[in-house]
N, C-alpha and C positions, 0 to 999 in steps of 0.2 A: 642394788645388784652387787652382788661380792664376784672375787675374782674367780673363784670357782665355776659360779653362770658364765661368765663372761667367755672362761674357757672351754666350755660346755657347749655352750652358743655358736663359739667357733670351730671347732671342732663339728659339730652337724654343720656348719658351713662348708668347710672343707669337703666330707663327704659331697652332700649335696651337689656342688659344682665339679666333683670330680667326676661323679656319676653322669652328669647334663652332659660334659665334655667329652666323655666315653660314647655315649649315644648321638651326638655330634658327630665325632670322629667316624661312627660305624656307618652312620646315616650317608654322609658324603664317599666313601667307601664302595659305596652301591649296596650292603649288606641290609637284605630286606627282614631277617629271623636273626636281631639282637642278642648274643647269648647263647646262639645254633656252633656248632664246631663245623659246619660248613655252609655258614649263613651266607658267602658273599657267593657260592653254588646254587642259594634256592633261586627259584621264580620268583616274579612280583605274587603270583597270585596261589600256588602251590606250594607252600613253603610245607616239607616233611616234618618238623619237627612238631605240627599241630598233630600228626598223626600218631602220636606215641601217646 
């Protein structure tokens, strides 16, 4: 493995956990439509943003 992988490797690491930790954050939030510009607004079960 050369250091290029290595950097590679970590770097999709980074993403990866940054992402988890964004969907975390939203999740506890109460934010049920991840990604919605007015996701912590929808319903549990209503979420508008399926409807576009």
């Amino acid at each position: 493995m050369t250091a290029a992988d290595v950097i590679i490797i970590l770097i999709l690491l980074v993403i990866t956990v940054s992402a988890a930790a964004y969907i975390i954050r939203a999740k506890k939030r109460g934010q049920t439509c991840i990604g919605c510009p007015q996701a912590s607004k929808c319903g549990k079960k209503d979420c508008h943003c399926k409807d576009k």
